[in-house]
VOLO-38698 format. One line per field, with one value per residue (C-alpha): x, y, z; chain; residue number from 1. Coordinates in steps of 0.5 Angstrom, whole numbers. Each point is the difference from the previous one (the first is absolute). Layout:
<rs>
X	[X_...]
Y	[Y_...]
Z	[Z_...]
c	[A_...]
k	[NUM_...]
</rs>
This chain:
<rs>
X	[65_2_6_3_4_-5_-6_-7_-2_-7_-1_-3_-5_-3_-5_-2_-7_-1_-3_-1_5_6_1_3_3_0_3_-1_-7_-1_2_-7_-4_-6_-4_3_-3_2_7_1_4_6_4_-1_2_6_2_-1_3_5_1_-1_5_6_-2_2_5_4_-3_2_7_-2_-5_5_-1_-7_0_4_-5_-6_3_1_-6_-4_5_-4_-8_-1_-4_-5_-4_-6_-4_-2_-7_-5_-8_-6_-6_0_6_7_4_7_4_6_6_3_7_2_-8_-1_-6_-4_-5_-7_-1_-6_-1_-7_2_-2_6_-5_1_6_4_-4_3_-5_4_7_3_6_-5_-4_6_3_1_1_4_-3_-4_-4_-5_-3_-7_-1_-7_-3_-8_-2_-2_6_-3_2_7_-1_7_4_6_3_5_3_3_-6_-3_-7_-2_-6_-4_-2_-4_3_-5_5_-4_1_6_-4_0_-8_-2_2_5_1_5_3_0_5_-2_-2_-6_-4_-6_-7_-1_-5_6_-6_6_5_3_5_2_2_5_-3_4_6_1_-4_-4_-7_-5_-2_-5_-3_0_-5_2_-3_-1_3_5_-1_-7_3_-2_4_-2_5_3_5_0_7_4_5_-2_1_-5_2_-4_1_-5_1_4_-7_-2_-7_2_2_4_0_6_1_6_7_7_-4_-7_-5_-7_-3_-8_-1_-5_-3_4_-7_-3_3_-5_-1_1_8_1_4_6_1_0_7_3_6_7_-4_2_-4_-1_-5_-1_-7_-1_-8_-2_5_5_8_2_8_0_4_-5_3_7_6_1_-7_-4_-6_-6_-8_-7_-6_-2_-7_4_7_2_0_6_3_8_2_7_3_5_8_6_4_-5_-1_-7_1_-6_-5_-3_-7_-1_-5_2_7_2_7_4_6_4_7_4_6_0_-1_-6_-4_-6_-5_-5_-6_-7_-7_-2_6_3_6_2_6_4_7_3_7_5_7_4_1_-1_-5_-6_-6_-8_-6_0_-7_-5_-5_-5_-4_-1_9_3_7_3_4_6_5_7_8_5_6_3_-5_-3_-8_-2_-8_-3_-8_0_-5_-4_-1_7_2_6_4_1_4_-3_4_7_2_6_6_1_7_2_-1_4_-4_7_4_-4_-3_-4_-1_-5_2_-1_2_-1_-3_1_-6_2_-4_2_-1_1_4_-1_7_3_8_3_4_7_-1_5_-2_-1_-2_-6_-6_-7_-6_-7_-6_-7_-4_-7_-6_0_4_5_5_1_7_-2_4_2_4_2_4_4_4_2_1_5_5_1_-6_-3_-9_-3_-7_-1_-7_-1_-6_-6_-2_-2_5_1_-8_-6_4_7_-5_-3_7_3_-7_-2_3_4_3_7_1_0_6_4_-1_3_6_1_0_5_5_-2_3_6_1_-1_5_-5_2_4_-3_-1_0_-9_-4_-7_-6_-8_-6_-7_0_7_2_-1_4_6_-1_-1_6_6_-4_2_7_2_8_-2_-3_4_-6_-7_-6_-7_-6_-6_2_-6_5_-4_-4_-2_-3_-4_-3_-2_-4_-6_-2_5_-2_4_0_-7_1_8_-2_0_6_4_-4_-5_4_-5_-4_6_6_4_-1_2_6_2_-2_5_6_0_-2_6_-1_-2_7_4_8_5_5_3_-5_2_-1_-7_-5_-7_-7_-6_-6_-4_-6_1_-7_3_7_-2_5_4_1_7_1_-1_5_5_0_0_6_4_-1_2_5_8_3_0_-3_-4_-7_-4_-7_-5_-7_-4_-4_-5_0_-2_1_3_5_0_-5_2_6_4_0_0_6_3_-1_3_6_0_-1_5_5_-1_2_6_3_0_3_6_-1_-2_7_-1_-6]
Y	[-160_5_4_7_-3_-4_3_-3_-6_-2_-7_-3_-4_-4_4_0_2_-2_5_-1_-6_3_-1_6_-2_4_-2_6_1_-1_7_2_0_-4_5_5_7_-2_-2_-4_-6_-1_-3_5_6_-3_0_7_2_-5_4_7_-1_-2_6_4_-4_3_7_1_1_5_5_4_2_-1_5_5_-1_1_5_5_-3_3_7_0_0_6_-3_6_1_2_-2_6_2_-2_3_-4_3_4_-3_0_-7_-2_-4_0_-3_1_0_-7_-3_-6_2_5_5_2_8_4_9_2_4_6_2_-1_-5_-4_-6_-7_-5_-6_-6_-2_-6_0_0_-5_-5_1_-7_-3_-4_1_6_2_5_-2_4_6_4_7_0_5_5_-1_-2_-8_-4_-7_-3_-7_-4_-5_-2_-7_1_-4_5_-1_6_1_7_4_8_6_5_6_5_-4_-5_-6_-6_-3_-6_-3_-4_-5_-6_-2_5_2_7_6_4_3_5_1_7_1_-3_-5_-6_-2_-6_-5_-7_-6_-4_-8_-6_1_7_2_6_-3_4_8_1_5_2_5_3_-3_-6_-8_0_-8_2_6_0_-3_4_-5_-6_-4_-7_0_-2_3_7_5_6_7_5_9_6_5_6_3_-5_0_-7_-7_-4_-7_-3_-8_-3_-4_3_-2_3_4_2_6_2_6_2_7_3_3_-7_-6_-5_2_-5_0_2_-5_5_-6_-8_-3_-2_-4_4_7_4_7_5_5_8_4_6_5_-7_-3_-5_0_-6_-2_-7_-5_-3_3_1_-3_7_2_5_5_0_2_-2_2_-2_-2_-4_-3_-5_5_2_7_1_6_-2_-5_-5_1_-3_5_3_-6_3_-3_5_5_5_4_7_5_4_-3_-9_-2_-5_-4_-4_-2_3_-5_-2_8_2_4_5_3_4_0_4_-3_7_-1_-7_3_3_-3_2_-4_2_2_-3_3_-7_-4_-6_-1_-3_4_-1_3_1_1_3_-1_7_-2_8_-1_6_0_-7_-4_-3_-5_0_-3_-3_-5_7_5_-2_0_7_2_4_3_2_5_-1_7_3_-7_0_-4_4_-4_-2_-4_-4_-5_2_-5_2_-3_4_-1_3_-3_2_-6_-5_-2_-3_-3_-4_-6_-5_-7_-5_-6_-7_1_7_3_7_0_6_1_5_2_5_0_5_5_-2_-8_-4_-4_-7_0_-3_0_-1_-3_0_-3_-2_-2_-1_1_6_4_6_0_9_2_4_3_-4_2_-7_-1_5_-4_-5_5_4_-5_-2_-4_2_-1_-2_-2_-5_2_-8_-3_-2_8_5_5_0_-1_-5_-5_1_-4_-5_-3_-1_-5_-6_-4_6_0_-2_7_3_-4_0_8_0_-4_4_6_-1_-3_6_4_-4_1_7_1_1_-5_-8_-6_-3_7_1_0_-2_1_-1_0_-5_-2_4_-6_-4_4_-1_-8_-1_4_-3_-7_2_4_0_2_7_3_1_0_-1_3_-3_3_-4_-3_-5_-5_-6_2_-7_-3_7_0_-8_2_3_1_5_8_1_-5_1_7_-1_-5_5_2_-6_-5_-5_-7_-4_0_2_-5_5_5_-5_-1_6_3_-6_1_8_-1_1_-5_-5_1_0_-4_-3_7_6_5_8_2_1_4_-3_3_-3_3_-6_4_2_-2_1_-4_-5_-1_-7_2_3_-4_-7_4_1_-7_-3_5_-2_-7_1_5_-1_5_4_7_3_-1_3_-1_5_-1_6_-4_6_3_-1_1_7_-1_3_7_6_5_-2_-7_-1_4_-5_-5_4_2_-8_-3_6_-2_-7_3_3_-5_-5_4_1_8_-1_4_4_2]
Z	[73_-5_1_-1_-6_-3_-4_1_-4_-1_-1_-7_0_-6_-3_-8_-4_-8_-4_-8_1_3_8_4_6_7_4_5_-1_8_2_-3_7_-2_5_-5_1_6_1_6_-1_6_-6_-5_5_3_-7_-1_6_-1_-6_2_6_-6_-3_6_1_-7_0_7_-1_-5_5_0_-7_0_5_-4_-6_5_3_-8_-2_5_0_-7_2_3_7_1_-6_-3_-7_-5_3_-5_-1_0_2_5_3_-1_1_2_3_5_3_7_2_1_-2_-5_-2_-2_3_-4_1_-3_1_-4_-6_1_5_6_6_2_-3_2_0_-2_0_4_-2_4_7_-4_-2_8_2_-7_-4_-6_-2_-7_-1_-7_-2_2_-1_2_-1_-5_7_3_6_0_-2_-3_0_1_3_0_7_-2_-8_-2_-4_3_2_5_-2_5_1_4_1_0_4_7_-4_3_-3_-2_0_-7_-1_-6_1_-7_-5_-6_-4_0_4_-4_3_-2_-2_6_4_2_0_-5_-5_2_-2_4_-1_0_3_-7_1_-5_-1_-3_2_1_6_3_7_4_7_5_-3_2_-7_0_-2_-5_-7_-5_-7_-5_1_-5_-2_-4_5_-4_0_6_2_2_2_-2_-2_-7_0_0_6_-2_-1_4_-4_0_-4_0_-4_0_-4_-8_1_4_1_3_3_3_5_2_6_2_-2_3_-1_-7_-5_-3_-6_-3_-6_-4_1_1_-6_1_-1_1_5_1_6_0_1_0_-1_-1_-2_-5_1_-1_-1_-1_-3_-4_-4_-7_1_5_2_3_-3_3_-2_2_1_3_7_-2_-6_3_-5_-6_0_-5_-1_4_-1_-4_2_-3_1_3_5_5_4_7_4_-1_5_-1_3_-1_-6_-3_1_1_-4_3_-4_-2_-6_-2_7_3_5_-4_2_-4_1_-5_0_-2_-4_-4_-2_-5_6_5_4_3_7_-1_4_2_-2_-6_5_6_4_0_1_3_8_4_-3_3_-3_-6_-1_0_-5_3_1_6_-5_4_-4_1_-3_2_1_2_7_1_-3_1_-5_-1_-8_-1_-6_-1_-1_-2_6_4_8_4_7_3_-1_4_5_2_6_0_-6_-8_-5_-8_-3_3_-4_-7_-4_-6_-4_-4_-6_2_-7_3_-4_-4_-1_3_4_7_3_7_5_3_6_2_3_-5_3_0_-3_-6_1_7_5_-4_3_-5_2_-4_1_-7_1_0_-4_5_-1_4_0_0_5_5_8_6_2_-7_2_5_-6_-4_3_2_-7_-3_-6_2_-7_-2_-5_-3_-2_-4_4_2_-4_0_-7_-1_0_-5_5_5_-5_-3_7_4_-1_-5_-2_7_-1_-3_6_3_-6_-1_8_-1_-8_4_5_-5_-4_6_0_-8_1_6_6_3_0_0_8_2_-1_6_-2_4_-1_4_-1_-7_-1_6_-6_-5_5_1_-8_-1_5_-4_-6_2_6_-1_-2_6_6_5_0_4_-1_3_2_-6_-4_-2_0_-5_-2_5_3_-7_0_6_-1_7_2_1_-7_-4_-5_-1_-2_-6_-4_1_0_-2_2_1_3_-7_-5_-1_-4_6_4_-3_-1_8_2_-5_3_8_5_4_-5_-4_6_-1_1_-1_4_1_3_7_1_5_-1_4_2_5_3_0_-8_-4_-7_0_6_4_-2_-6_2_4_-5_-4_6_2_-6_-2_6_-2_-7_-1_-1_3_7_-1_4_1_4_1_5_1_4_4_2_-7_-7_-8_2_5_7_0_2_-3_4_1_-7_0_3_-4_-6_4_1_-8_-1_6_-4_-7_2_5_-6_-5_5_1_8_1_-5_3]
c	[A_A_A_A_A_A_A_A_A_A_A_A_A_A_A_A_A_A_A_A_A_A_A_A_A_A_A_A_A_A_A_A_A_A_A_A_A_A_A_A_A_A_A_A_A_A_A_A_A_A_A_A_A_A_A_A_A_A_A_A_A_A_A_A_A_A_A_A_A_A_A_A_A_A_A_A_A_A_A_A_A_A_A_A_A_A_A_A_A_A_A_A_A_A_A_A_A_A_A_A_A_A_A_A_A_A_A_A_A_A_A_A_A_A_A_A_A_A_A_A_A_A_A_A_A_A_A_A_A_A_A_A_A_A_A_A_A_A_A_A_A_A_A_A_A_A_A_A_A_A_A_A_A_A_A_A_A_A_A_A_A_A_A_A_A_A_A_A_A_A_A_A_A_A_A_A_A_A_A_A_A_A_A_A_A_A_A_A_A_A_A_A_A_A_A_A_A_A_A_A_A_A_A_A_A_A_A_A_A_A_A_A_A_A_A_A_A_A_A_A_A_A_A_A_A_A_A_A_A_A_A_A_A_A_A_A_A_A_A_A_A_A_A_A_A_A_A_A_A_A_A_A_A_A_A_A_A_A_A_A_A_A_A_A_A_A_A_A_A_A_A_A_A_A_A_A_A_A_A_A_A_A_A_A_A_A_A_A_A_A_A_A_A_A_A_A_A_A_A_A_A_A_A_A_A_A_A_A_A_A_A_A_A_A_A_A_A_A_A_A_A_A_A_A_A_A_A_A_A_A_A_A_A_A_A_A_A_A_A_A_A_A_A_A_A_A_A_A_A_A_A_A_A_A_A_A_A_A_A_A_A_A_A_A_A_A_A_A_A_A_A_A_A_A_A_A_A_A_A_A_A_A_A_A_A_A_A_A_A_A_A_A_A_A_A_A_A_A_A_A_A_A_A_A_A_A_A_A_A_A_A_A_A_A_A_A_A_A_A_A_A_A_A_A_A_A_A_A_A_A_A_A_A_A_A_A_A_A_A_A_A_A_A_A_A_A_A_A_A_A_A_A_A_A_A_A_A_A_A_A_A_A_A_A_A_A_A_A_A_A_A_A_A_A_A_A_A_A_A_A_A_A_A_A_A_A_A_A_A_A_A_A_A_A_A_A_A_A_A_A_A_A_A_A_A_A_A_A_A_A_A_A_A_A_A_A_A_A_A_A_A_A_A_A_A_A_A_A_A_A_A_A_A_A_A_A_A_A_A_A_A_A_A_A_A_A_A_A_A_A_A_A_A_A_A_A_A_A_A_A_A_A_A_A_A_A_A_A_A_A_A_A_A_A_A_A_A_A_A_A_A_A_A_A_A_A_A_A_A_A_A_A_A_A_A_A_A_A_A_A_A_A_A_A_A_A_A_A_A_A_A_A_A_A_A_A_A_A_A_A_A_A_A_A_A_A_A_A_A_A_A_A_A_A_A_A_A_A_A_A_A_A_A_A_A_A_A_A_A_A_A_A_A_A_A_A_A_A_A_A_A_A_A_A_A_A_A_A_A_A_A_A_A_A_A_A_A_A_A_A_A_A_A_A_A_A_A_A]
k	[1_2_3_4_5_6_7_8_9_10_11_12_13_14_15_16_17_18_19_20_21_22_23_24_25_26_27_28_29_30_31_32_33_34_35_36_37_38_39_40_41_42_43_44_45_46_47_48_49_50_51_52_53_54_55_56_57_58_59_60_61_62_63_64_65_66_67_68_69_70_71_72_73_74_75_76_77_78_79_80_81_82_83_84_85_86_87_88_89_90_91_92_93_94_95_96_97_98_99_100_101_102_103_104_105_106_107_108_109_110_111_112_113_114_115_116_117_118_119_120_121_122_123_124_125_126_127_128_129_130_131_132_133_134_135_136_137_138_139_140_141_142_143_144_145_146_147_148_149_150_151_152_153_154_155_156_157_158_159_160_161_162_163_164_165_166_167_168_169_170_171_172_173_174_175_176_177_178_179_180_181_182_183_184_185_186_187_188_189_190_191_192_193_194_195_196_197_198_199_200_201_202_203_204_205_206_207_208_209_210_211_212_213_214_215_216_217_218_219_220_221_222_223_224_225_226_227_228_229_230_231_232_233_234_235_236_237_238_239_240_241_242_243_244_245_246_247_248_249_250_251_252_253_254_255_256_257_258_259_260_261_262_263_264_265_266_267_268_269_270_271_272_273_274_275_276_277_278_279_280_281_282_283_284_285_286_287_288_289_290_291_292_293_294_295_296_297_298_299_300_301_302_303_304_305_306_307_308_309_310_311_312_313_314_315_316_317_318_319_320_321_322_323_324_325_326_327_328_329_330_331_332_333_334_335_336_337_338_339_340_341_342_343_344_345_346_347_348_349_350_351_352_353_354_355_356_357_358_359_360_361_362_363_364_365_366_367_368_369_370_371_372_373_374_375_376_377_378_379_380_381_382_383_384_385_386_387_388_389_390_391_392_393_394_395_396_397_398_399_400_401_402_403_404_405_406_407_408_409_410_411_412_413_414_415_416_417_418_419_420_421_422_423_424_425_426_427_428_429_430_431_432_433_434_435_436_437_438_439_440_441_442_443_444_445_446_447_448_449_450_451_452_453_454_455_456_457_458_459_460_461_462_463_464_465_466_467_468_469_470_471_472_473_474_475_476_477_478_479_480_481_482_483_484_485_486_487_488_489_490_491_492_493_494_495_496_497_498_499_500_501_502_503_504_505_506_507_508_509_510_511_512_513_514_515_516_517_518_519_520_521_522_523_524_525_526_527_528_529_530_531_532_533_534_535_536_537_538_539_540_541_542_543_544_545_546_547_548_549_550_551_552_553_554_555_556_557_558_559_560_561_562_563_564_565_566_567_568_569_570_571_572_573_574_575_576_577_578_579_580_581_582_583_584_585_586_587_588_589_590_591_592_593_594_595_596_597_598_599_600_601_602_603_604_605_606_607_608_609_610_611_612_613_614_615_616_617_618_619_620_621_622_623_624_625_626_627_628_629_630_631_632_633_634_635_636_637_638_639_640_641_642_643_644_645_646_647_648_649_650_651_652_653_654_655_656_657_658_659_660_661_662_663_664_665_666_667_668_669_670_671_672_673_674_675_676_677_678_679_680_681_682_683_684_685_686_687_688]
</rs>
């Protein structure tokens, strides 16, 4: 019988598999439920309620503070609030919070200024009763009449697809079980494009379903051999195309469909090649294609439709300039792309190639990108804008006067003065050299060498913005500094930042981590055992290798959903994301020195004999991408294996999945949590 004073522990049995000649053991294998999706087992339940009752055991003394947190997290969201309304066709679009509501509501008024507002999807009203709620892919048909959209109920991220008729706000009678992507219509709004997830989660095929018709006999237009490749499904800028894109985190492959022909043959861009990545565009005929195929950096070329594989330099690729997006409109297109690591945005015009001109910004250092623009006839812009000072700000740029008007700033109700804070950018030197930049934001009168938050994530080509959030500000305003490290395994820096921190490269990612936080205690930001870390999925496996490797220099620990058992999930070809992922970290099953490599660096398999920081770790029952057991091996072999008595929590959201509770509210609550967590095992709950 477990008690109040005793932690769970799950009980090791004997298991092990031989792979290139090395034996692994696992002895906790069993908390995989053999009928996984499914999770069942009496056993492996009362285990993670064992668990989930420890952990509130140990966070309910400190209710008090997570209701504080709570209570000034909320005070800084305005509850009742509204989207900037965006034109599309004959209607414009927004979407609003009521009072107290966690989710949203869809609204539509005719452009014209006639007619009231409708109100053409309620989520709260669909989500009443719910423990969990998602709404995933939305979609107008081109006349307005039809609403194609999907959820999700149980944090599975299989969504059931449905169409509303918004005349009568009645529901038809089609509905597809099990898909996972966008809905894409046909021009004559006839029916629309959709992709279902198979048994592994895996998105291998793009269909078509026709009103009225029984979806099992709906039309599949492609389908995917290479288990590793996902399909996804989009329309043109123009959207006189559908798009059918297939590809894993190297390659890609595009055909395009005639949005007034779905039937029509698919006209394939180019065949995949491995390690060439492209996305297409499409305009009066010609394509505009971003790709990698002659430089790390991307560069955008063209070819004729009736030609797709012939392709002409539009806009080399360089070394400075990282090319991360291209959006076609009727008389000019749209370069995004990263500059020194700095969101850039140029407008370019197909009359005259010579001539760019850049968007200007108001900060030396921000986040900015394309909003929604949904119009090919576009001349003014939706730009979306903040820094880690500058809250949310939405911008249209017109193209014509080339200015910026400010439509909306983003309101803290509670009050926020930006002249209280600071932040920097910086340069750490990694061991190899290498500079590795850090984003950092304290408040002007923190003392030097005080409490210092670290987060990181480093993989699969994913920038992590220094971007601005209400919810830091609860550390940051009792004394924390809140530091980014910009590690390698993401695109921050460009294409070559990503490549030099994956697959046999991946120890950079966890040594540019820890170099950055000894750096922030060379420089006098903070001291040794006074850094909390946190990370979520892949970014989960960033803390678990790096408390491996050197666990006196944190003074507390939060793993999000984390991916810690990385050797074993890649040895196992039969779970959702295994196939897709090997080129990412590498393929075990068939290279040995992958093997040894994923097993030098995978959390679970490192875990020793030595004193570990307090730990909070997160794990949803229901999460199709880091399965559930995953954290909960790593604990319980943590717990058995660890020196010291720090704390270590582990929290498994049993109706949810990969993202934690849906709602504003209730994942609200789970941040005040991890950050009631950090300060009580810092030894600032007073002070707070």
């Amino acid at each position: 019988m477990k008690t109040h004073n005793i932690p769970p522990r799950a009980e090791p049995r004997p298991a092990s598999s031989e792979h290139h000649g090395i034996v692994s053991e696992d002895e906790y294998s069993w908390l995989r439920d053999k009928g996984y999706p499914k999770v069942d087992d009496p056993e492996i339940l009362e285990y993670l309620n064992q668990e989930n009752a420890w952990f509130e055991a140990h966070m309910a003394p400190q209710q008090p503070l997570i209701d504080t947190l709570f209570q000034e997290m909320r005070g800084r969201i305005k509850e009742a609030d509204e989207s900037v309304p965006q034109k599309d066709g004959d209607w414009l679009y927004w979407v609003s919070f009521e009072e107290g509501a966690e989710y949203r509501k869809h609204w539509r008024k005719a452009a014209d200024g006639s007619g009231e507002a409708e109100l053409i999807f309620d989520e709260p009203a669909m989500a009443e009763g719910k423990e969990y709620f998602s709404l995933g892919a939305m979609s107008v048909s081109p006349d307005g009449r039809l609403l194609a959209y999907a959820v999700d109920d149980n944090g599975s991220e299989r969504y059931t697809a449905r169409v509303r008729d918004l005349e009568t706000g009645k529901d038809l009678p089609d509905a597809i079980p099990g898909t996972l992507s966008d809905l894409v219509w046909t021009a004559d709004g006839s029916g629309f494009l959709y992709c279902l997830a198979n048994e592994q989660w895996r998105t291998d095929n793009a269909r078509f379903h026709r009103l009225g018709d029984d979806p099992a006999k709906d039309i599949e237009l492609f389908h995917e051999s290479d288990e590793g490749f996902r399909v996804s499904v989009g329309e043109s800028s123009s959207r006189r195309f559908l798009v059918i894109a297939s590809g894993d985190h190297e390659t890609s492959e595009v055909r395009l469909i005639p949005a007034d022909d779905v039937m029509a043959e698919p006209i394939l861009v180019r065949p995949r090649e491995t390690g060439v990545e492209y996305d297409v565009e499409e305009r009066e005929g010609l394509l505009y294609i971003l790709t990698n195929d002659a430089h790390v950096n991307f560069r955008l070329v063209t070819a004729p439709l009736d030609d797709p594989s012939t392709w002409t330099e539009l806009i080399a690729g360089s070394d400075e300039f990282y090319l991360t997006g291209i959006e076609a409109f009727r008389d000019f297109y749209v370069v995004e792309g990263r500059r020194a690591g700095l969101d850039q945005i140029e407008i370019r015009y197909y009359d005259d190639p010579a001539r760019i001109e850049p968007v200007a910004f108001p900060e030396e250092a921000y986040v900015a990108g394309l909003g929604n623009n949904p119009e090919f006839d576009q001349t003014v812009l939706r730009i979306g804008y903040n820094s880690m000072v500058t809250p949310s700000t939405v911008f249209d740029y017109d193209t014509a006067k080339r200015s910026l008007e400010t439509l909306k700033v983003q309101e803290i109700p509670s009050g926020y003065d930006a002249s209280r804070y600071t932040t920097e950018r910086l340069s750490i030197t990694a061991r190899d050299g290498t500079e590795v930049p850090v984003s950092i934001l304290y408040r002007k009168d923190r003392p030097q060498g005080g409490p210092l938050h670290l987060y990181g994530y480093g993989a699969y080509g994913i920038a992590i913005p220094p971007g601005f959030s209400t919810t830091r500000l609860s550390l940051v305003d009792r004394g924390f500094a809140f530091a980014i490290a910009h590690i390698r395994g993401g695109d921050d820096l460009g294409r070559n930042w990503y490549l030099t921190g994956k697959r046999e490269h991946r120890m950079n990612a966890f040594t540019d981590f820890i170099d950055c936080a000894k750096g922030l205690v060379d420089r006098g930001y903070t001291q040794k055992g006074r850094i909390s870390i946190s990370g979520g999925s892949a970014g989960g496996k960033l803390m678990g290798a790096v408390i491996n490797m050197e666990p006196d220099l944190f003074g507390a620990v939060v793993a999000h959903v984390p991916f810690v058992d990385v050797l074993a999930t890649m040895l196992d070809a039969s779970l959702p994301l295994t196939p897709g992922e090997w080129p990412e970290w590498g393929n075990p099953l068939t290279d040995k020195a992958a093997f040894e490599l994923i097993r030098s660096y995978s959390p679970y398999d490192n875990v020793r004999a030595q004193d570990y920081p307090p730990m909070l770790v997160t794990a949803g029952l229901n999460d199709p991408r880091v399965t559930y057991w995953e954290p909960a091996k790593w604990v319980a072999r943590l717990r058995a294996r660890k020196t010291d008595d720090n704390v270590l929590l582990l929290k498994t959201n049993m109706g949810a999945g990969h993202g934690g509770k849906s709602g504003r509210w209730e994942s609200l609550k789970e941040t005040a949590e991890e950050y009631a967590f950090i300060l009580w095992q810092m030894g600032m709950v007073e002070a707070a």
